[in-house]
PABALUM-291807 format. One record per residue (C-alpha): x, y, z; residue in three letters. Coordinates in steps of 0.1 Angstrom, whole numbers, plus 5000, padded with zeros to 4 digits. Each point is the difference from the previous one (the first is absolute). Layout:
BEGIN
XYZala
...
//
This chain:
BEGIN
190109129139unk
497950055028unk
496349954993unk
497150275006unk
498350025034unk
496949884983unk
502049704983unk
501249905033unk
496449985020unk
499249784967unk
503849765005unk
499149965038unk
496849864988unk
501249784980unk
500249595014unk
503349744996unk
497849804978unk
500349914963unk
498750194972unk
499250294972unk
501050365011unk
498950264973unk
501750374996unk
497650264990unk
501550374985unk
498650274991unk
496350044989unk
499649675022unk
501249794968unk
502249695012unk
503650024988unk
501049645015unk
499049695015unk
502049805016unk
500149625020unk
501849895032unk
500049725021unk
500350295032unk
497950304989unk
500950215027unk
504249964995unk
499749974963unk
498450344997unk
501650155031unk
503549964984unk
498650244969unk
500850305028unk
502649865019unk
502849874975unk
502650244990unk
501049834968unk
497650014976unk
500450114966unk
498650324987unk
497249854983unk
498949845035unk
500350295012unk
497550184976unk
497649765007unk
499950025039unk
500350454994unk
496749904980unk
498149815027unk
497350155015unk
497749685013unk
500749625008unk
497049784997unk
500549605005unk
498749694998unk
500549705024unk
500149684980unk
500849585019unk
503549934979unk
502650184975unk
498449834976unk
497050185002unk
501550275005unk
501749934965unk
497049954981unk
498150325019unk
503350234986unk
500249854964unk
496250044997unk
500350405014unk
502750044975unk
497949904971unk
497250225017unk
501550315004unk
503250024983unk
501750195023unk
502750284995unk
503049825020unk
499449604990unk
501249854978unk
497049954971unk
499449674993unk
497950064967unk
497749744990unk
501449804970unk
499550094965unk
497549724984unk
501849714990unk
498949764973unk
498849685008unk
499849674979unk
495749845001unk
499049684998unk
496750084995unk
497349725015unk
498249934969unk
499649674983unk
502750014979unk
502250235021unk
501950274985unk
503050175007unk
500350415001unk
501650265010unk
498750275024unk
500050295023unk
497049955017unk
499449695026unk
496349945005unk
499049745020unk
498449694986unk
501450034963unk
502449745006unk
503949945015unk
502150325000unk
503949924996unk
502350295011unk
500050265005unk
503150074973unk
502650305007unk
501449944965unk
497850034970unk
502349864977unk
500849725021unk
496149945001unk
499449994966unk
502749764990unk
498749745021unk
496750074982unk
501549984969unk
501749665010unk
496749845015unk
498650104968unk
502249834982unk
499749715016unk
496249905006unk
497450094972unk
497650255025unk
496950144987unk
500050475002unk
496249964992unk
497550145024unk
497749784986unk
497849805029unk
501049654989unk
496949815022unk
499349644982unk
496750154991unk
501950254975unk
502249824990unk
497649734990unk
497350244982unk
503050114980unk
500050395009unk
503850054995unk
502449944976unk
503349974995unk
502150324997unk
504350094984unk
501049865035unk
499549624990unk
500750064965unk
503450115011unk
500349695022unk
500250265036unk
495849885009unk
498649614997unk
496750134994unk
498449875031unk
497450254987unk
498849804977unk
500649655020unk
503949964983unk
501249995033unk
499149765034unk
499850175033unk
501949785015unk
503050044977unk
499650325007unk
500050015038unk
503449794996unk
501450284986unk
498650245024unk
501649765026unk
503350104986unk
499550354998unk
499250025037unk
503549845008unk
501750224977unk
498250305014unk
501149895032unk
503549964993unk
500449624992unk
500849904971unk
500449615010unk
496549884987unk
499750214966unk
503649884991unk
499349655012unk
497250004978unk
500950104970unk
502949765003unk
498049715002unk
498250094972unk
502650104981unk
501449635009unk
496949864995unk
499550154962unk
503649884992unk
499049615008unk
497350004978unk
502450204972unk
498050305002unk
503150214994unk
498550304993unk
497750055027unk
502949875025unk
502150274983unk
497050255011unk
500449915035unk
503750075001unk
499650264990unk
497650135029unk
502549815020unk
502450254985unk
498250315011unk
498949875032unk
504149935006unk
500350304989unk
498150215020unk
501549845029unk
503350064989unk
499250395001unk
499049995038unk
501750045030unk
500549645008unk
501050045039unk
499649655018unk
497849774991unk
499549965041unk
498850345006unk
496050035000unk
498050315004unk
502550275016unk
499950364999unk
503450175001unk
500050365007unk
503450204998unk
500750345010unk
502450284998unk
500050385005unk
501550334997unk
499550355014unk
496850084980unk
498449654992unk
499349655007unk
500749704971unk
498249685005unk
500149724977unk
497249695003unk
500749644986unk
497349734998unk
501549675003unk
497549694988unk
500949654994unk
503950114997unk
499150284981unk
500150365000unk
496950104986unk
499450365005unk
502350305005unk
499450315015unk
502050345010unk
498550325015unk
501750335011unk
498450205035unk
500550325006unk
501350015040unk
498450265018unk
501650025037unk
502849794993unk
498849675004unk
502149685006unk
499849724974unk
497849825024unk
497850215013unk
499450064956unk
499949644991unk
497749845020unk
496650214990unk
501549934964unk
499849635003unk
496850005011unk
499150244971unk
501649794977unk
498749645011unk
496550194997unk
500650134969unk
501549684983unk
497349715019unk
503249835015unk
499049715024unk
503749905013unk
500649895028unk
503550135000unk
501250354998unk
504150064995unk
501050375007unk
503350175004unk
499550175027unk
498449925033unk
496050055000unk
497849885031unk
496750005015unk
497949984957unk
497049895008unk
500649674976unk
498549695021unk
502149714984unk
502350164982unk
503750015011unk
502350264993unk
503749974996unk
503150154996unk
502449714983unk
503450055002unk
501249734978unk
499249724972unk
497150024976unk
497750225014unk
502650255009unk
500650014967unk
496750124992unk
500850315020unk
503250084979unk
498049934973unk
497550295014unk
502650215009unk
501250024965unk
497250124987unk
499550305027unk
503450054997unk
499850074962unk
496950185007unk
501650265029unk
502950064973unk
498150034971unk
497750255020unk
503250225013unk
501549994961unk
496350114989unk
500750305025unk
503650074995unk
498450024961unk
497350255009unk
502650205021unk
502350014970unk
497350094975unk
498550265025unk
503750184999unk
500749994966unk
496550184998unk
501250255027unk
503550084981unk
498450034970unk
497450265012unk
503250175015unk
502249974968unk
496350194981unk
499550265026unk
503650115006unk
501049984961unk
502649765004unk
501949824973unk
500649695016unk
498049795030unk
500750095034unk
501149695016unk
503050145022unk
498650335019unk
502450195027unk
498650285020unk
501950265019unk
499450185031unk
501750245024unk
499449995041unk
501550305030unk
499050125028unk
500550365004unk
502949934979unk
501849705022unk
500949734987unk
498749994964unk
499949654983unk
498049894969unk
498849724989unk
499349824971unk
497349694990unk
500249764970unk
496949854986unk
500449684973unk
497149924983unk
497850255021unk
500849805027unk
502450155030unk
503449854999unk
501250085030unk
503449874996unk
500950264977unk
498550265025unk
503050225011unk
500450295031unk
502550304998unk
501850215023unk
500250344982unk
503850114997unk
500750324977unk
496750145013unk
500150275034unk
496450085012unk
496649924991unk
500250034962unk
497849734981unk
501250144968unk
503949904998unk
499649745026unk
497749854967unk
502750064977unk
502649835020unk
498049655008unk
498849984962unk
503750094988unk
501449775029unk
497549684988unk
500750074963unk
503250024999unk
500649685019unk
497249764978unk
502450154969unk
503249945017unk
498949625007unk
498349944967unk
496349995015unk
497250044979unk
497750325004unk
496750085011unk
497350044975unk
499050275020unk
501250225029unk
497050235024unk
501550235026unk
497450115027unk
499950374997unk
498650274974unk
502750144973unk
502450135022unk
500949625009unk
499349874966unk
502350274980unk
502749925024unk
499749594992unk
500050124960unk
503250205009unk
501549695018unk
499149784967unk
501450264982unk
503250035014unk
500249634998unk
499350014963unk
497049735010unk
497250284983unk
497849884977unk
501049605013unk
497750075033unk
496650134999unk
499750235033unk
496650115016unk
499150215030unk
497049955026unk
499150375019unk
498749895034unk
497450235002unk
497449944971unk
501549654988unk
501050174971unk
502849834969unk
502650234988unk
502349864967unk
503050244992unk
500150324979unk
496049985006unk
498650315024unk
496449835005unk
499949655014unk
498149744985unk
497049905005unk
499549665009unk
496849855010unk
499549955042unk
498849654998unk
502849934978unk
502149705006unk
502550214986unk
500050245031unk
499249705023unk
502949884994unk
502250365001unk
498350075032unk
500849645016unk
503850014991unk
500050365013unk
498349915030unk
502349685001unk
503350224997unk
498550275025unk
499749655027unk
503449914992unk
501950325002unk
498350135032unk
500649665018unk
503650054987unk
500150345015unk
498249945033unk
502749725003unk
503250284995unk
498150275019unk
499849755029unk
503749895000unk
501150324993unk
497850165035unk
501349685017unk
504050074991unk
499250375010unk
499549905037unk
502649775003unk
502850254980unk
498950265023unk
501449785030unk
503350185007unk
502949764991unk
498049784978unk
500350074962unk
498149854969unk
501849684994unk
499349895037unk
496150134996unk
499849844968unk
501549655014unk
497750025027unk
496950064987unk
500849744963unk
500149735024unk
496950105032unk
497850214976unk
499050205026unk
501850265031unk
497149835020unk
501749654994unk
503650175006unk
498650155033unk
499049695014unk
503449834996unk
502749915027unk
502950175007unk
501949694991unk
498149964967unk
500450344994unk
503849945006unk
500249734976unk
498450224976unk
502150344999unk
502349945028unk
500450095038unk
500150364992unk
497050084980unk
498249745013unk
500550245033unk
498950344982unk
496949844989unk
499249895031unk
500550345016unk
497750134972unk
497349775002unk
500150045042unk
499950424994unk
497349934979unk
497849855025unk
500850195029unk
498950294979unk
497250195017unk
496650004979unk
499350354987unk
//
């Protein structure tokens, strides 16, 4: 698509360095931004390729100014295009909406440190873990550290000062054994801090020094015959086991990697995220975008992983993708595409869960579709007064040109879907001259009489385009078929858009946004496509036998030969006489050469 003068004063301009071009529309609003490591050839080959797909070419019909930026690398270039993105959401990009809040896990700073549950990350209240994709996941391992070490939910300011003058007391958290009291003075701070110790591991993702401790004591309470606080500590043991048990124990080699999958189909993108920490997969998380100019996976993954790293406070160092994604600006981080072992297990691992995602997303739509049909032939079975639902539709219609060649045609609909190999053509054969009315009664009798004869089950409802003159003649064909009363029959007058049901002189009325006459109209439309195309076909073989029957010495079998095997007298004209020999023999390959040469020595009149 050629660009407008204007646009191509603006491309001329433009230098063979990297950068951000930007795509303004109408009312000056800008409808994409875009990067490249060549600005001029990158935007350039917007008005030059031939191949783009139709939403491409929207967006370059939509263009009316080009505005850039030169930045040093692609990186920057990177960052400048994510950042425009965000800015000013753009018609054409892909939308990369800023994350929904995710919950973090605080360790607040306090003497006495406590550990809740938030939204909100303020600076200076203490050490924010996460943040957590799943909320479930989040709170179990709240529930277990809970279980495990007696913390204080308080918002008491435990300084030595109050605790000493005595201003607190105890509260149904140490009387149910959960809380020590440090309130009070129950409880050392530095038996406290040991167990904050441990939580910090386990928030991190190692669980070596919490289980290590409490097996020592557990060991330790045992030797001195202490059995029933050594039973308590196997019991955290347990749970601790436990917990571990119900992660995603990878490799106890693999330290801080990000693994992003991907995979796509016409209308979206499916990218799955795995954590990996101390041989762990500690967070999980899937997202669907919506493509916009058909993007490849690539080109959609890598603003997503710098999105997601954002998002989720990742500091790896390594990055293992699916697909190949250069140039992030990620000083000392590698990116990789592993092909085998561990780590490319990790991808399949990924790749599952988009996998399940993409096909649980198409079943969601095949769902809708299916509910959004039975809506449609439901409406249809109210409006039309049917006893039964709709679900296999045949429409007929008629098709001549100044009476030649009359064909009809027929279209099936399943589910008020087209089924279009049920859709059938006819030549008209006990019909002479442009009558629609018995060339209707023939093709309904002819299809009728046949789905009987075989043992095929019958439409739920038959419409013949035409007013009543076409609809009493498909009643008379049911009729004579003894199928009346079996088949409902309708009619659809051209003119006004108007429903006729037998035996019934007004039509009925049927409301015009109806998806009840939606549908009429788009199988009538749909048989109308099918039958002309039919008889444009016949009309054009029939004018093409014509000239060659009119050759003298040449009948029909010889024309029809001819023209079933070079579809055209053009083709035939250009052959040699020893092709045309091989083809009809010596003799009429020499009568259509005399023709053809007669033809073009003809003098122009």
């Amino acid at each position: 698509m050629a660009a407008r003068p204007e646009l191509q004063d603006q491309i001329r301009q433009l230098p063979h360095r990297p950068g951000v071009y930007k795509y303004f529309g109408e009312e000056d609003t800008i409808i994409y931004v875009g990067k490249a490591i060549d600005l001029r050839k990158r935007v350039s080959s917007y008005f030059t390729k031939q191949d783009h797909n139709k939403k491409t070419q929207q967006l370059v019909k939509n263009i009316r100014r080009i505005e850039f930026t030169i930045v040093d690398s692609e990186s920057d270039a990177f960052l400048l295009e994510n950042n425009l993105i965000k800015q000013h959401q753009p018609k054409y990009n892909i939308l990369l909406k800023d994350g929904k809040t995710y919950p973090y896990l605080l360790l607040t700073n306090e003497r006495f440190p406590r550990l809740i549950p938030t939204r909100n990350k303020i600076p200076g209240q203490g050490r924010y873990y996460g943040p957590y994709a799943n909320v479930t996941g989040m709170n179990l391992l709240l529930e277990l550290i809970r279980a495990l070490y007696p913390l204080r939910t308080c918002t008491y300011n435990l300084s030595p000062q109050n605790i000493e003058a005595g201003k607190f007391k105890v509260c149904l958290e140490y009387h149910l054994g959960n809380c020590k009291g440090p309130c009070e003075g129950h409880q050392d701070e530095e038996t406290y801090n040991q167990y904050i110790q441990q939580i910090r591991q386990i928030l991190n993702g190692d669980l070596r020094l919490p289980k290590q401790y409490f097996r020592e004591r557990m060991t330790q309470a045992a030797q001195e015959q202490q059995y029933e606080l050594a039973h308590q500590f196997k019991l955290k043991l347990d749970k601790l086991d436990e917990f571990q048990s119900k992660s995603t124990i990878v490799n106890a080699s693999l330290s801080n990697i990000d693994v992003f999958s991907i995979a796509s189909n016409e209308k979206s993108a499916f990218i799955s995220y795995l954590k990996v920490m101390n041989g762990s997969i500690v967070l999980t998380q899937s997202v669907e975008v919506q493509k916009k100019l058909d993007e490849p996976d690539e080109e959609i993954l890598a603003p997503l992983i710098m999105q997601m790293r954002q998002e989720f406070e990742s500091e790896s160092k390594e990055v293992l993708t699916n697909v190949p994604v250069a140039n992030l600006p990620l000083p000392g981080v590698t990116i990789t595409q592993p092909q085998i072992g561990d780590k490319r297990k990790l991808i399949e691992l990924g790749l599952k869960n988009v996998l399940y995602l993409r096909k649980e997303k198409e079943s969601m739509n095949d769902r809708s579709k299916d509910l959004n049909e039975v809506r449609i032939m439901e409406t249809m079975k109210k409006d039309l007064r049917l006893t039964e639902l709709p679900k296999h539709i045949e429409c007929f219609d008629n098709s001549n040109f100044q009476g030649d060649n009359p064909v009809a045609a027929m279209v099936c609909f399943r589910n008020a879907r087209p089924s279009k190999k049920d859709y059938r053509h006819y030549h008209i054969k006990t019909v002479v001259g442009p009558n629609d009315f018995d060339s209707m009664y023939e093709v309904v009798t002819r299809r009728y009489r046949r789905l009987v004869d075989e043992g095929a089950s019958l439409p739920q409802l038959v419409i013949v385009d035409g007013g009543k003159g076409q609809l009493s003649m498909a009643v008379k064909a049911l009729k004579d078929l003894n199928l009346w009363g079996q088949i409902p029959v309708i009619g659809i007058a051209k003119r006004l858009e108007e429903i006729y049901v037998p035996n019934d002189p007004l039509p009925l009325y049927i409301d015009k946004k109806s998806e009840t006459l939606r549908l009429i109209q788009r199988m009538r439309d749909e048989v109308h496509r099918f039958g002309i195309t039919f008889h444009r076909s016949r009309r054009d073989a029939a004018t093409l036998k014509t000239e060659l029957t009119e050759v003298k010495g040449l009948g029909p079998v010889t024309a029809d030969k001819l023209l079933t095997k070079f579809k055209s007298v053009k083709k035939i004209r250009e052959l040699t006489e020893q092709e045309l020999t091989t083809e009809v023999g010596k003799a009429k390959a020499r009568i259509l050469l005399n023709y053809f040469s007669q033809q073009e020595d003809a003098p122009i009149v």
